[in-house]
C-alpha positions as CSV (number, residue, x, y, z in Angstrom):
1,X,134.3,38.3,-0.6
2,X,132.7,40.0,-3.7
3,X,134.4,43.3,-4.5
4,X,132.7,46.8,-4.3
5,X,134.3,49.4,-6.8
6,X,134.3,52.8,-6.8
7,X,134.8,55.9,-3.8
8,X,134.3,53.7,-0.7
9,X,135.9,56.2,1.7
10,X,133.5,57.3,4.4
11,X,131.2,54.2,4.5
12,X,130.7,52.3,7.4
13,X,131.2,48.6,8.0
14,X,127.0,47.6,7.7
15,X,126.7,50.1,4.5
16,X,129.4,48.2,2.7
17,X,127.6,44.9,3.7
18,X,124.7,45.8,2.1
19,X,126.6,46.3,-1.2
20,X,128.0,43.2,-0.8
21,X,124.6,41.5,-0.2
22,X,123.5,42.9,-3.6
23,X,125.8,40.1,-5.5
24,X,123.6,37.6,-4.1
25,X,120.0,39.3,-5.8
26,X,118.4,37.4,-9.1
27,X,116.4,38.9,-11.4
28,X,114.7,37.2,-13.6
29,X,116.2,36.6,-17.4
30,X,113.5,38.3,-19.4
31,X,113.4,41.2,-17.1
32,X,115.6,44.9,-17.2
33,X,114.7,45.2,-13.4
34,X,112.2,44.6,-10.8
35,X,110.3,47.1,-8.8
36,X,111.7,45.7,-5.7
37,X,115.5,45.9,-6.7
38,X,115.0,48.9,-7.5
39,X,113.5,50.5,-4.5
40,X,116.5,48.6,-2.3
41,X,119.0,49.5,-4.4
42,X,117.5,53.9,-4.5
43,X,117.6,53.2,0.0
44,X,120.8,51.9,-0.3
45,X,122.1,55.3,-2.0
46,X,120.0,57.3,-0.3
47,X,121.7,55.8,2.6
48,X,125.1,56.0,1.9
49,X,124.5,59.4,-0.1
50,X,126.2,58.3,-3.2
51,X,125.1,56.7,-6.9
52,X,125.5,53.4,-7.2
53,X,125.9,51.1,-10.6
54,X,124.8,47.4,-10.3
55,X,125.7,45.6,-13.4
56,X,124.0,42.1,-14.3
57,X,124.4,39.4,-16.6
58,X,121.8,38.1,-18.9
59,X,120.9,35.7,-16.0
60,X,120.3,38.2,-14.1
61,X,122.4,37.8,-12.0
62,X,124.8,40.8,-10.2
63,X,128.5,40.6,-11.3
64,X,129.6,43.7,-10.3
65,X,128.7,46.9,-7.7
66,X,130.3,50.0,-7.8
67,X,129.7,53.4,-5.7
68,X,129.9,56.4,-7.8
69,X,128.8,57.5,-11.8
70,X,128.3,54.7,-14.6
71,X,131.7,56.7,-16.0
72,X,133.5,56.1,-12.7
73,X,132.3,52.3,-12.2
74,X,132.5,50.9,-16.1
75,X,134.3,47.7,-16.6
76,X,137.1,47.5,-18.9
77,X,136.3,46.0,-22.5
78,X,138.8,43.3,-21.9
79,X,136.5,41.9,-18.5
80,X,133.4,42.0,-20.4
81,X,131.8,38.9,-21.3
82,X,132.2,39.8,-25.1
83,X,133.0,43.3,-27.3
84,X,132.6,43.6,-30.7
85,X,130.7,46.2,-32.7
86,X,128.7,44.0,-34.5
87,X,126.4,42.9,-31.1
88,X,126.4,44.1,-27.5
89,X,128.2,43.2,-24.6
90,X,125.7,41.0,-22.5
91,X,125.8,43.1,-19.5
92,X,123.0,45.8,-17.9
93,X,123.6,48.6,-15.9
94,X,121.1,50.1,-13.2
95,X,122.3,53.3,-11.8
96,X,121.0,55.5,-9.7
97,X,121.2,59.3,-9.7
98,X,120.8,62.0,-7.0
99,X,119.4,64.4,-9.0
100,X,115.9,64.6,-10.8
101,X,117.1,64.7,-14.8
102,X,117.6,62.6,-17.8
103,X,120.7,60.5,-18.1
104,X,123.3,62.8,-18.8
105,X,126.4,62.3,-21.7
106,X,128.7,60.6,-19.3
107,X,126.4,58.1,-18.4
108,X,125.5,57.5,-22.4
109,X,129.1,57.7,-23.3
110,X,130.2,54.6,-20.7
111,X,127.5,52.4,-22.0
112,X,128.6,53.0,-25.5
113,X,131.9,52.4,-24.6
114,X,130.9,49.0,-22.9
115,X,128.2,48.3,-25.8
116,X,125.5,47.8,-22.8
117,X,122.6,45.9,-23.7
118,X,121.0,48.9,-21.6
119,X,121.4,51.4,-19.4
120,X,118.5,52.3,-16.5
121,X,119.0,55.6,-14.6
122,X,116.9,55.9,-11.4
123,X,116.5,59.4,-10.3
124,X,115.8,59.0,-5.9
125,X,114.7,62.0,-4.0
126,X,116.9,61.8,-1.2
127,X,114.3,61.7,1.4
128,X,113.0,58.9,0.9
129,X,109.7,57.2,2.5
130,X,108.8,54.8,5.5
131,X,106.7,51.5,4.5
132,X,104.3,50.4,7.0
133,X,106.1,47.4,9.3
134,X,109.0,50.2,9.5
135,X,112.4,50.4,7.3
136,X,113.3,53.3,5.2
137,X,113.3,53.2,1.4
138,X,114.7,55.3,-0.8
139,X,112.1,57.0,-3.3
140,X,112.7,56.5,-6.9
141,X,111.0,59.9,-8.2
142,X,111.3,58.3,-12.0
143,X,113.5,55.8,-14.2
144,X,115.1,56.4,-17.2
145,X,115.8,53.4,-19.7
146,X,118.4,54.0,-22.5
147,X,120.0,52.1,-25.3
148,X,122.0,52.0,-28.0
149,X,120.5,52.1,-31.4
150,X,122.3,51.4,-35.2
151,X,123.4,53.7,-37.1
152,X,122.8,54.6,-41.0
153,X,126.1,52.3,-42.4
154,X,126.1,55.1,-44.8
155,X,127.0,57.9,-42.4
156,X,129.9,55.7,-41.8
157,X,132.3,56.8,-44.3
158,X,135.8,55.0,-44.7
159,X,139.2,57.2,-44.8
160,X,141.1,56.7,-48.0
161,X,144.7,55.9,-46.9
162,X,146.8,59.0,-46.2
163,X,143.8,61.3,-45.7
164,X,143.7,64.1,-43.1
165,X,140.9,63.6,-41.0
166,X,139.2,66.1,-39.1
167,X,138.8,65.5,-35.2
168,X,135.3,66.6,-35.5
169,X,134.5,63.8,-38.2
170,X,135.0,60.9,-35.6
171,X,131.8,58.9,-35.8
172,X,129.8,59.4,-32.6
173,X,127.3,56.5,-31.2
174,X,123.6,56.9,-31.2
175,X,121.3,55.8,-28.0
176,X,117.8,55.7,-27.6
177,X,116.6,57.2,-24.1
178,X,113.1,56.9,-23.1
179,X,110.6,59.3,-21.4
180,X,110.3,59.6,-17.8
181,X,109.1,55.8,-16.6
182,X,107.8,54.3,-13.3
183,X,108.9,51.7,-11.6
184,X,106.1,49.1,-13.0
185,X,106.6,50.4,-16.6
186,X,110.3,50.1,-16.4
187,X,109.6,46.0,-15.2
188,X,107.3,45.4,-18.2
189,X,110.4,46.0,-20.4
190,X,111.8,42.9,-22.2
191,X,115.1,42.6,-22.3
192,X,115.2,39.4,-24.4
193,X,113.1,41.2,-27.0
194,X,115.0,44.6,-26.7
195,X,118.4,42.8,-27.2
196,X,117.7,40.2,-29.4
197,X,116.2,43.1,-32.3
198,X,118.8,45.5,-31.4
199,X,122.0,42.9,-32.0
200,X,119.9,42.2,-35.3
201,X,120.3,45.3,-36.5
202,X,124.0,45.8,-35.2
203,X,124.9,42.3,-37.1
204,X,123.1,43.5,-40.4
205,X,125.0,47.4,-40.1
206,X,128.1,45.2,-39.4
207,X,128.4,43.5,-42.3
208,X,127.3,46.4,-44.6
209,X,130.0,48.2,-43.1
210,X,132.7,45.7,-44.2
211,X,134.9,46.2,-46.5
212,X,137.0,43.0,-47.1
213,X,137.0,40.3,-44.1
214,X,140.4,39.6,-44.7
215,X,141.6,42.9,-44.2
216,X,142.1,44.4,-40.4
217,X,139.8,47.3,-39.8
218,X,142.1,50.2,-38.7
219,X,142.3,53.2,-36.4
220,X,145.1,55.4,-36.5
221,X,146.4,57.5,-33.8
222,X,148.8,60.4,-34.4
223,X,150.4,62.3,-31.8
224,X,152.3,65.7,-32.8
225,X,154.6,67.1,-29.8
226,X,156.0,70.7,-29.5
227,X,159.2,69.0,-31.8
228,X,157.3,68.6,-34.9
229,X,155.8,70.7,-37.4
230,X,152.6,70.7,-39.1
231,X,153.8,69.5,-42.0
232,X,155.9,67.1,-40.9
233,X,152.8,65.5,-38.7
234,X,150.6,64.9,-41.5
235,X,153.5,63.6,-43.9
236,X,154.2,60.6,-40.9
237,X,150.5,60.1,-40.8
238,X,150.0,59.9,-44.3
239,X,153.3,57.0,-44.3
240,X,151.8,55.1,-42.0
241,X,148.1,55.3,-43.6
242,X,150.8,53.3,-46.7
243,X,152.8,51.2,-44.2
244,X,149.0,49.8,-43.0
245,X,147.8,49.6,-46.6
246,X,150.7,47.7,-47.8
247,X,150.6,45.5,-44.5
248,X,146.7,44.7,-45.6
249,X,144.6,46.4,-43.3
250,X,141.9,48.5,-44.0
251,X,142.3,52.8,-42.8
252,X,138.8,53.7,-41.4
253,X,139.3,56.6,-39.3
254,X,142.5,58.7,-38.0
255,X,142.2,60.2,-34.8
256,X,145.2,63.6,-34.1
257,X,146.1,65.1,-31.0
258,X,148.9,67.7,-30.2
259,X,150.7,67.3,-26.3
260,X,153.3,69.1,-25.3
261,X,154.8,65.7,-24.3
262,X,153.7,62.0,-24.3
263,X,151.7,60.3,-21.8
264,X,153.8,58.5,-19.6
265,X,150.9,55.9,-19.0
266,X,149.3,55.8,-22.4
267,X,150.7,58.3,-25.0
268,X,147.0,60.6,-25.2
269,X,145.2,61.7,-22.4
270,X,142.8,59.8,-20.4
271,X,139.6,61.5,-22.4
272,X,141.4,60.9,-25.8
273,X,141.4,57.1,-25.0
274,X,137.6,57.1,-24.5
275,X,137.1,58.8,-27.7
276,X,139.1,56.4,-29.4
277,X,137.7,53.3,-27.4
278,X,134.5,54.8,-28.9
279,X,135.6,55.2,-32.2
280,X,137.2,51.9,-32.5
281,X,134.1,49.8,-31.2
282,X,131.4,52.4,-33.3
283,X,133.3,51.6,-36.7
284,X,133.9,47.7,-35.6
285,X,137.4,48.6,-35.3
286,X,140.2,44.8,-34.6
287,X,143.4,47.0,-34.6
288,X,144.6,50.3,-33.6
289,X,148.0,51.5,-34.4
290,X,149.7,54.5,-33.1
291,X,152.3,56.5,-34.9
292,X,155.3,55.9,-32.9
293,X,157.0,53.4,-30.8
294,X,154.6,52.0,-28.0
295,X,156.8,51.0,-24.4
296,X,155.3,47.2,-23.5
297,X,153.0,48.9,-20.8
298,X,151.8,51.6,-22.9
299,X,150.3,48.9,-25.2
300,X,149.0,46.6,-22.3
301,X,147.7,50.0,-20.5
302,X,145.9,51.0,-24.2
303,X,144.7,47.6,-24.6
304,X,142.9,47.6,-21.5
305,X,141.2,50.9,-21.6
306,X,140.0,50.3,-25.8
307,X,139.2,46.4,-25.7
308,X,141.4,45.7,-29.1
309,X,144.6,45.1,-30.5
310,X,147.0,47.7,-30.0
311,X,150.2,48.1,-32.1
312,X,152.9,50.7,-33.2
313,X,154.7,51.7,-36.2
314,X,157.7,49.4,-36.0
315,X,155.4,46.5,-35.6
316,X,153.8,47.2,-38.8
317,X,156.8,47.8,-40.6
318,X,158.1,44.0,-39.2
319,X,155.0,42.2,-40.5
320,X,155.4,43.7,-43.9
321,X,159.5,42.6,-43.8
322,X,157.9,39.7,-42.4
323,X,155.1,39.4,-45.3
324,X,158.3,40.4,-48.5
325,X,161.0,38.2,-47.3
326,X,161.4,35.5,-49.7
327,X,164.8,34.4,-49.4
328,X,166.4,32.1,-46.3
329,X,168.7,35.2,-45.6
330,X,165.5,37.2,-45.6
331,X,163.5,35.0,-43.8
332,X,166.3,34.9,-41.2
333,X,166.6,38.5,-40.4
334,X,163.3,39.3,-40.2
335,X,162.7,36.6,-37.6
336,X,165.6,37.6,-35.8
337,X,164.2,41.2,-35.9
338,X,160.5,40.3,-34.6
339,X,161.7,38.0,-31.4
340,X,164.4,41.1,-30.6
341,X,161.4,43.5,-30.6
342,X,159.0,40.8,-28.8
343,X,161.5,39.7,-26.2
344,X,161.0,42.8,-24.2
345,X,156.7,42.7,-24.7
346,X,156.3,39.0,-22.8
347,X,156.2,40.5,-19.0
348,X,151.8,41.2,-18.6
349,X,150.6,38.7,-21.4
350,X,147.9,37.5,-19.4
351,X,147.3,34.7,-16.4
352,X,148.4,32.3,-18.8
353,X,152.2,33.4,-18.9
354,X,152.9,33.5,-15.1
355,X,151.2,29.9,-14.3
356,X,153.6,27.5,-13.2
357,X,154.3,24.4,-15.5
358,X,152.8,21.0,-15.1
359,X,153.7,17.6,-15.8
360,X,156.6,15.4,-15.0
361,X,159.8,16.8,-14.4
362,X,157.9,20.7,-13.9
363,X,156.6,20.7,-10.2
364,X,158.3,21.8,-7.5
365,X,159.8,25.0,-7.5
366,X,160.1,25.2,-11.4
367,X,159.7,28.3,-13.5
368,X,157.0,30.1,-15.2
369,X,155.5,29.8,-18.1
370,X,156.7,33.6,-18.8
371,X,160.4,32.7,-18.0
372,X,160.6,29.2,-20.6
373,X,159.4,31.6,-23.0
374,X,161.5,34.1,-22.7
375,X,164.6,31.7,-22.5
376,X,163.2,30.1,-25.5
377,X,162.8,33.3,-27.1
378,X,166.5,34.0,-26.2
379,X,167.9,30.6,-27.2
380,X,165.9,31.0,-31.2
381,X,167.8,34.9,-31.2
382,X,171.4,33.2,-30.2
383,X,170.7,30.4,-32.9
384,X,169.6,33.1,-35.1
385,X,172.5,35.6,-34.6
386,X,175.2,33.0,-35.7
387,X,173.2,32.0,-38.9
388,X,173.3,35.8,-40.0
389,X,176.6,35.9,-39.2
390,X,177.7,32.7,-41.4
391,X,175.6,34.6,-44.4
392,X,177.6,37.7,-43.7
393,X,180.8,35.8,-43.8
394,X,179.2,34.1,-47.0
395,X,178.3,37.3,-48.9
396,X,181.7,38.7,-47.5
397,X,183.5,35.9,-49.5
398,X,181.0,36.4,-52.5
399,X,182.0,40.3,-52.5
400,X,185.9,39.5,-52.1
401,X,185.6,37.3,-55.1
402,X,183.8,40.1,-57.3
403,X,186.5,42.7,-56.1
404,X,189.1,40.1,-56.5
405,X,187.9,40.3,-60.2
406,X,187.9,43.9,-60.4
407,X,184.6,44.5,-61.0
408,X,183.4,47.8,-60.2
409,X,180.0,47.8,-57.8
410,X,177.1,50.2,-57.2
411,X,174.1,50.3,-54.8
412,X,171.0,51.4,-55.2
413,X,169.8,53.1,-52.0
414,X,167.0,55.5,-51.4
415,X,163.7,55.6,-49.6
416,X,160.8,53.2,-49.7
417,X,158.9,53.1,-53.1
418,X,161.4,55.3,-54.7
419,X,161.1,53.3,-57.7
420,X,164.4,51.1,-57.3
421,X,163.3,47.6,-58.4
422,X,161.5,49.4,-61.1
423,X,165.2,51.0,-61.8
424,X,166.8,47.9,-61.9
425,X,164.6,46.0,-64.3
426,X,164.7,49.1,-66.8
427,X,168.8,49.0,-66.5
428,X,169.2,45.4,-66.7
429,X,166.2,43.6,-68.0
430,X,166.2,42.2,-64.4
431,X,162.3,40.9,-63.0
432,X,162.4,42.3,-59.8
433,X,159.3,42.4,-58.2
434,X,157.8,45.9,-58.1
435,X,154.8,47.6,-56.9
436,X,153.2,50.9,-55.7
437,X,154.3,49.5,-52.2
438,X,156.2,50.6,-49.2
439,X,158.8,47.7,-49.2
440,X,157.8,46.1,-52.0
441,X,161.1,44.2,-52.4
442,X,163.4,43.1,-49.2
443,X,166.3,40.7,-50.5
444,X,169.0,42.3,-52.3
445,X,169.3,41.1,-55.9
446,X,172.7,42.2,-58.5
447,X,172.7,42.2,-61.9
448,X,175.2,43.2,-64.6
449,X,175.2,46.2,-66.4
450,X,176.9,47.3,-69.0
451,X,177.9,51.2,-69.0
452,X,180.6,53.4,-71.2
453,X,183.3,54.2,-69.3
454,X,183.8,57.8,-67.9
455,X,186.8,58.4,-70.2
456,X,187.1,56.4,-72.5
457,X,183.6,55.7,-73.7
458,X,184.7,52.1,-74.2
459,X,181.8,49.5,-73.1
460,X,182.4,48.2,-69.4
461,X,181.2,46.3,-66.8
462,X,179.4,47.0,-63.5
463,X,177.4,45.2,-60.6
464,X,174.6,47.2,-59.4
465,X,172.6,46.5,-55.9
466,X,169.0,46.9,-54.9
467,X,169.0,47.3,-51.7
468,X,166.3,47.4,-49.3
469,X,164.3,51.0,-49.0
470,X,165.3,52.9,-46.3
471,X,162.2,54.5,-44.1
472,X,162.3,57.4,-41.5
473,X,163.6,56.3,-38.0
474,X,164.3,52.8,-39.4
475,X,163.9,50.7,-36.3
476,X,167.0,49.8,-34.7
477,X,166.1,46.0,-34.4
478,X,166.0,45.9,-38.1
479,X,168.7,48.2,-38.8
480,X,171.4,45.1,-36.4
481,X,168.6,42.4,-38.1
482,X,169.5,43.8,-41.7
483,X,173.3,43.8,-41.4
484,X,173.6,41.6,-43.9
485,X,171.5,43.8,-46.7
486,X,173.1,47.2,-45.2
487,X,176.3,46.1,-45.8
488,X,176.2,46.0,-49.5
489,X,175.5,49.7,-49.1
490,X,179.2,50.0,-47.0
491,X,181.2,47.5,-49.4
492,X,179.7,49.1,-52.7
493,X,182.5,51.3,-54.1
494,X,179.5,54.1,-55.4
495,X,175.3,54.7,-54.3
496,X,173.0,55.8,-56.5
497,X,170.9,57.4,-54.7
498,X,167.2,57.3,-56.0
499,X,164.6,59.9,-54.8
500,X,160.8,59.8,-55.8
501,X,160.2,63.6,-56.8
502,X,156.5,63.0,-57.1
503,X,156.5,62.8,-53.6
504,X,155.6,65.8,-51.3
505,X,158.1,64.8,-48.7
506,X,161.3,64.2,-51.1
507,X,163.5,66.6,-49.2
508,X,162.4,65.3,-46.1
509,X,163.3,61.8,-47.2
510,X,167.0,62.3,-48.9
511,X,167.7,63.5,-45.2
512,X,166.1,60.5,-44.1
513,X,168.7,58.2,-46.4
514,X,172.0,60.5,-45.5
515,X,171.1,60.0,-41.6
516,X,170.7,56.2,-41.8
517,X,174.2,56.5,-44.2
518,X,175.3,58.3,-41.9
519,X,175.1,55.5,-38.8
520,X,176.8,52.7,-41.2
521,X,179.8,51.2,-39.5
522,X,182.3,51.6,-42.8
523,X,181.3,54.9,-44.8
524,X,179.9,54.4,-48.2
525,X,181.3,55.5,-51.4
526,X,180.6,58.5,-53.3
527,X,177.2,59.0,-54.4
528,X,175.1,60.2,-57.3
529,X,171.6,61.8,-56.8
530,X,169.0,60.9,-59.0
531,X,165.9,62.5,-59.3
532,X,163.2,59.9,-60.2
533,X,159.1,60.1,-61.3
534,X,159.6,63.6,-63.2
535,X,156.9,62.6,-65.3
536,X,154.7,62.6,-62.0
537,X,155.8,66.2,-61.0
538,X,155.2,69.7,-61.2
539,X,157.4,72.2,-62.5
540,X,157.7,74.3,-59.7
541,X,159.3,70.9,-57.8
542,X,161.4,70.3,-60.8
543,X,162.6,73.9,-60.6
544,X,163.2,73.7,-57.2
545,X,165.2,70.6,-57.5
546,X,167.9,71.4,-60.3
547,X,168.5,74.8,-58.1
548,X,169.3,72.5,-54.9
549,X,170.7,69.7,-56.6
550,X,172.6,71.1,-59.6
551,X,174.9,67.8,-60.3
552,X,171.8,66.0,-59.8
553,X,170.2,63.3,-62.5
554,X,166.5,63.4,-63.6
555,X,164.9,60.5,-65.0
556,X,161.9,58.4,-65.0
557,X,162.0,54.5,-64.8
558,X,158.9,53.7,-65.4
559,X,158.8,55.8,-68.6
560,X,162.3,54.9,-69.7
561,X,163.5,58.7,-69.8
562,X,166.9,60.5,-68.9
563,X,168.6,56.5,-68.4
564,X,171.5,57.2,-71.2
565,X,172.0,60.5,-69.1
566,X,171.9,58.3,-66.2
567,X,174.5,55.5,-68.1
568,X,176.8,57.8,-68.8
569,X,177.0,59.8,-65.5
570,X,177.4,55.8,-63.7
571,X,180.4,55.8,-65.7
572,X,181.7,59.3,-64.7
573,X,180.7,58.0,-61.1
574,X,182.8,54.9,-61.3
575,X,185.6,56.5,-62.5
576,X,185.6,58.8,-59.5
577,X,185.3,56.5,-57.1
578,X,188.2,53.9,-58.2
579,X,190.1,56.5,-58.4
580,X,189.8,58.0,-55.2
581,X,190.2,54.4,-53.7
């Protein structure tokens, strides 16, 4: 039996038959509607005293019926024969309306959000008329036919990464609606023509609008609660706007709201989904990532409702681990890290994860597709887990042989794009990798240095560490993935702790570091603060910073200044530390 959506409390048992008869009407290809479809679907609601939404294919044929608003009855992007910005959906809708006016914003805003090749509003009297022969017919007083139209790529600005953007700057679509038609006007339209010039234009806007097809076209959500501050909102906005840059996707819009508390269902509201199922399909939009961690039915929920890929901040920040990792250990932990997070996400994949299997030695009672998966999925992280643990007991070996000789060791820890690869190099000669990335460099790499001694002035030996940056609420999948990395943090016998200064954030971030410290299983050594990018800061930071952080270094790698300071205050720091051992 074909399914009626919408309010069908109150109707009777030959009212919801009728509906149901609708799905078996044809109109022809070339044609929005037909006089006589019309006039049965305005008796119908007259009837039942309720709008009604037919929606049709390009065949003409009726694929869906729903009582009640073209807002209350829209399909969900993900059941539409195809979404995209760059061309419409394939799919009509003929509604009718109880009152005598012009499609209202409701209306206009569901067929944006379903990209409808058009939209036809019939406006019935209510009364309706009697045809000779008998039957009653609901009078349609007037039609309305609406569509979208293209917009000016130009208007259609992209959002530097980082940048605050004002809720009233989301883009906003732009339909066409005609003047008041009859009934033979409205069938003269054709729909072949209409579509076919309007998904021209959308194509041609499309492709203006790109900016590199390589890169994902991104949305960003932010959500500030009651525990956050201003400041602190737009600072995690403006990380993530880097974490998606340095991932490889393309910021086009940012979208805020403040909640007292999250959405159980879907983080926003059920309006702030529309608008940013809107935005995402008016700026050709493929991914949309929030700022915090999504639950597994949040993102299906989201999905649904906006028609494209849905992610969160911890999936980013794994597909740029996954993207740096160049060594095995690397490789490893990072793979380890993304089937831990994933593991949890399989349940409401699709059709295609609850099918049972097929083939010999698969029928009868079985298992699903979803539970091979995950028992795959389970089998990889045990396989996984012991490899990481034969590297830690490799590196453990590695670090009792170093100790063994005596050598003294320091880490370099601090937050991500600090400017600790670029550190390294300028102490060591080292060829680290750097960049003006979030994460730029993931494996731990040691070098020699040579430093004077903190009494004696004498030349001596020391390892030093680059570690992997530390972020704000570093996922806990990749702080158990990333033992092996952390752990030269713990078995180091100082830290050299590297803050970027230049950044507006800085205090925020050296809390960030202790509080990850902080969680370590073995406590780290002593550590020295130093203060890097001065050439990149104001004085009034600078200031600010000697008053806090008296004992504090102040250098700049990239410009080679303060790193004798910073020499001889390592081998002050070493001295401490073997001492206090």
């Amino acid at each position: 039996m074909e399914t009626i959506f919408g309010n069908l409390q109150g109707l009777k048992t030959s009212q919801l038959k009728q509906l149901q008869r609708l799905y078996h009407q044809r109109i022809p290809g070339d044609r929005i509607t037909t006089p006589e479809f019309s006039q049965r679907l305005a008796a119908i609601s007259t009837e039942i005293n309720h709008p009604v939404c037919i929606y049709l294919n390009r065949r003409g044929q009726v694929i869906r019926v729903g009582v009640g608003t073209p807002r209350q009855t829209q399909i969900p992007p993900l059941e539409l024969p195809r979404y995209g910005a760059e061309r419409l959906s394939g799919v009509r809708c003929i509604a009718t309306h109880l009152k005598s006016e012009p499609p209202n914003e409701a209306a206009l805003t569901a067929m944006a959000l379903q990209r409808l090749d058009a939209l036809v509003v019939l406006n019935i009297t209510g009364t309706g008329f009697t045809r000779r022969g008998g039957g009653a017919t609901g009078y349609v007083k007037e039609a309305y036919l609406a569509h979208l139209t293209p917009q000016d790529s130009r208007t259609l600005i992209t959002t530097p990464a980082g940048l605050k953007v004002d809720e009233k700057q989301v883009q906003s679509p732009s339909w066409n609606i005609s003047p008041p038609l009859d009934l033979e006007d409205l069938a003269q339209q054709d729909l072949i023509d209409l579509v076919e010039n309007l998904e021209a234009e959308f194509q041609r806007e499309f492709i203006a609008q790109e900016v590199d097809a390589d890169r994902d076209r991104v949305l960003i959500v932010g959500l500030m609660t009651d525990e956050m501050t201003p400041q602190q909102f737009q600072d995690t906005l403006a990380e993530l706007a880097r974490l998606v840059d340095t991932a490889g996707g393309e910021v086009l819009q940012t979208i805020q709201q403040k909640r007292s508390r999250i959405h159980p269902q879907t983080v926003v509201g059920e309006g702030k989904v529309q608008e940013i199922a809107l935005t995402a399909q008016t700026l050709g939009v493929n991914l949309v990532v929030f700022d915090r961690d999504l639950s597994p039915s949040q993102v299906r929920n989201l999905e649904a409702q906006i028609g494209v890929r849905v992610v969160d901040r911890t999936e980013v920040i794994l597909d740029i681990f996954a993207q740096r990792a160049q060594s095995r250990a690397g490789k490893l932990q990072v793979e380890l890290a993304q089937l831990e997070y994933m593991q949890p996400r399989l349940t409401g994949r699709g059709r295609a994860m609850s099918r049972l299997g097929g083939g010999i030695g698969t029928r009868g009672p079985g298992e699903t597709k979803l539970e091979t998966e995950r028992r795959a999925i389970g089998q990889r992280i045990s396989r996984l887990q012991k490899e990481v643990n034969q590297l830690q007991a490799h590196r453990s070996r590695l670090r009792q042989r170093r100790q063994h000789r005596e050598v003294p060791s320091v880490a370099l820890v601090g937050y991500t794009n600090a400017g600790k690869s670029t550190l390294l190099n300028a102490l060591t000669n080292a060829e680290v990798y750097t960049a003006d990335q979030l994460f730029a460099t993931l494996d731990p790499t040691t070098r020699r240095l040579v430093i004077p001694h903190g009494e004696t002035d004498e030349p001596q030996e020391i390892l030093i560490t680059d570690t992997v940056g530390f972020i704000h609420e570093l996922p806990p999948s990749l702080m158990d993935a990333f033992r092996a990395t952390l752990e030269e943090v713990t078995e180091a016998d100082a830290l050299l702790h590297l803050v970027d200064l230049s950044h507006p954030a800085w205090l925020r971030h050296i809390r960030s570091v202790r509080e990850i410290l902080a969680q370590m299983p073995v406590t780290p050594g002593p550590a020295l603060v130093v203060f890097n990018k001065i050439d990149l800061a104001n004085s009034e930071t600078l200031a600010l910073a000697r008053e806090e952080f008296p004992l504090a270094v102040f250098i700049s790698a990239s410009q080679r200044l303060g790193l004798e300071t910073l020499r001889q205050r390592l081998g002050q720091l070493i001295e401490y530390a073997v001492d206090s051992r």
